[in-house]
C-alpha positions, 0 to 999 in steps of 0.5 A: 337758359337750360344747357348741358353741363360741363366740367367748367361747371363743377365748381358752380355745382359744388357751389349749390351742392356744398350747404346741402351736405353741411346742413341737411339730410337732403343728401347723405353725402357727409363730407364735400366732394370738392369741385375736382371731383364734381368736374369728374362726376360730370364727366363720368356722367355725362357718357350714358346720363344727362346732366343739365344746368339752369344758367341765367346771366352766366351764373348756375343756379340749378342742376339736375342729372340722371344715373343708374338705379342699379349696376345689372343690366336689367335695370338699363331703362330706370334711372334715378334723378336728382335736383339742386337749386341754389339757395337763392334761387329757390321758389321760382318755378326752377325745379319744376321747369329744369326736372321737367327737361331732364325727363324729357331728354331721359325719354328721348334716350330710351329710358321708361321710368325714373326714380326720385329718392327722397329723404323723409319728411321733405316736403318740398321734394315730395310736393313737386315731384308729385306735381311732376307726375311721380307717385309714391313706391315705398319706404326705406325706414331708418336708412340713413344717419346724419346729423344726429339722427336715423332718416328714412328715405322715399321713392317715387316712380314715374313712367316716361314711356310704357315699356317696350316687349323686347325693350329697345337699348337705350341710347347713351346721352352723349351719342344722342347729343352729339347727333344733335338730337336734343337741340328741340329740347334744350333751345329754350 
């Protein structure tokens, strides 16, 4: 079942989260968050972006949530995407599916474009967002170190909706939730 998050689901997220910012480059958080401030990254959230959860048997074994690309205004209609899948449920067609419902509710909300930020190589990453549509926009070269090592990182684009002249504001996530207007989406 694909949901909307919920700050009873932060120490699930960190769960998933957690080896992948002891072990990888994936992201370059370097130290834990902890599930205290995942329940208030959640929360933070979850006013102006989606955050959504795969759930089976009442566990989470993905999430998946939109933020600003960037603070100025301008950028109103681009946000940046991110996806986690639990170790144990990876390859089975989860990230595709529940990335594939985040855009469209960031569609829905009035958003045109989205942005994946990849740390290179990444393979997997690459691969499925380039099945999702993304197409490659560029190359940060050496733009993070961890682990030992300099990484660079790509982005990808993919536009949701060609944008409108003047752009119509965009709709905060919680406002469209709360009018029920995602209830077609999430009924899966």
């Amino acid at each position: 079942m694909i949901r909307i998050a919920t700050e009873a689901d932060a120490a699930a997220c960190h769960a998933i989260y957690a080896p992948v910012v002891e072990t990888s480059a994936i992201t370059f958080e370097t130290e834990l968050p902890g599930d205290e401030a995942m329940r208030g990254r959640i929360r933070a959230r979850l006013a102006h972006h989606p955050w959504l959860v795969w759930e089976e048997h009442g566990h989470v074994l993905a999430y998946a949530y939109a933020g600003r690309f960037r603070e100025r205004a301008a950028y109103d209609w681009i946000a940046e995407t991110s996806i986690y899948v639990h170790e144990d449920a990876r390859r089975r067609g989860i990230a595709r599916r529940l990335y594939g419902r985040l855009l469209d509710v960031m569609a829905r909300q009035g958003i045109n474009q989205a942005v994946g930020v990849i740390t290179l190589p990444g393979q997997s990453s690459v691969a499925m967002h380039e099945t999702m549509g993304f197409a490659p926009a560029g190359v940060w070269p050496k733009a993070g170190y961890k682990l030992g090592r300099w990484w660079d990182v790509g982005v990808w684009s993919r536009f949701l909706s060609e944008p409108d002249v003047p752009p119509v504001p965009v709709t905060p996530f919680a406002e469209l939730a709360a009018r029920g207007g995602l209830d077609d989406l999430l009924a899966t």
